[in-house]
LODRENVEX-411701 format. One record per residue (C-alpha): x, y, z; residue in one letter. Coordinates in steps of 0.05 Angstrom, whole numbers, plus 32768, in hexadecimal, padded with zeros to 4 digits. Example, Ala and Ser with C-alpha at 12.3 -4.5 7.8 and 13.67 -1.06 7.14 Angstrom:
2
80F67FA6809Ca
81117FEB808Fs
//
This chain:
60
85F0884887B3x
85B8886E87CDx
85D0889C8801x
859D88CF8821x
85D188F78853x
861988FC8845x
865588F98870x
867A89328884x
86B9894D88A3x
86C5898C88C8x
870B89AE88BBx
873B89AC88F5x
875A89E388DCx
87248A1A88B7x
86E289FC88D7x
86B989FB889Bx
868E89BC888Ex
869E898D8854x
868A89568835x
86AF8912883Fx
86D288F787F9x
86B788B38822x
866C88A2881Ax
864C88698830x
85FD88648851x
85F98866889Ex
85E8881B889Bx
863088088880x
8655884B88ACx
863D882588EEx
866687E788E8x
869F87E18910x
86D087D988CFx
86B0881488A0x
86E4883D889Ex
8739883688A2x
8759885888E2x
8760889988C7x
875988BD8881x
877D88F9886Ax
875489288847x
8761897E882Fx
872B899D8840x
870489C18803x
87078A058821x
874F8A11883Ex
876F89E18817x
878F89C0885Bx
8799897A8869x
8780895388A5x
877C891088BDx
873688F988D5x
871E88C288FBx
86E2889E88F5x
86C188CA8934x
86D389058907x
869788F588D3x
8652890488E0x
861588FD88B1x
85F089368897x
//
């Protein structure tokens, strides 16, 4: 899979930036059924977990 920007997730809780343990490219991210409801993820920096919705990831 050839992937030129990565997803990412902002911490609800820190703020910091952070990759997504989720890739895909854009082209698959757009459809309507990419991703499940919500994901729970710790974030990498504060160690705190979080749900996120599909709104919460953003390429970069």
């Amino acid at each position: 899979m050839n992937i030129s920007e990565e997803l990412h997730l902002i911490c609800k809780s820190c703020g910091k930036r952070f990759p997504s343990p989720v890739q895909m490219p854009r082209e698959a991210f757009d459809k309507p059924a990419a991703m499940p409801g919500t994901n729970s993820y710790a974030c990498p920096h504060c160690g705190v977990p979080h749900h996120y919705a599909k709104a919460d990831y953003f390429f970069a």
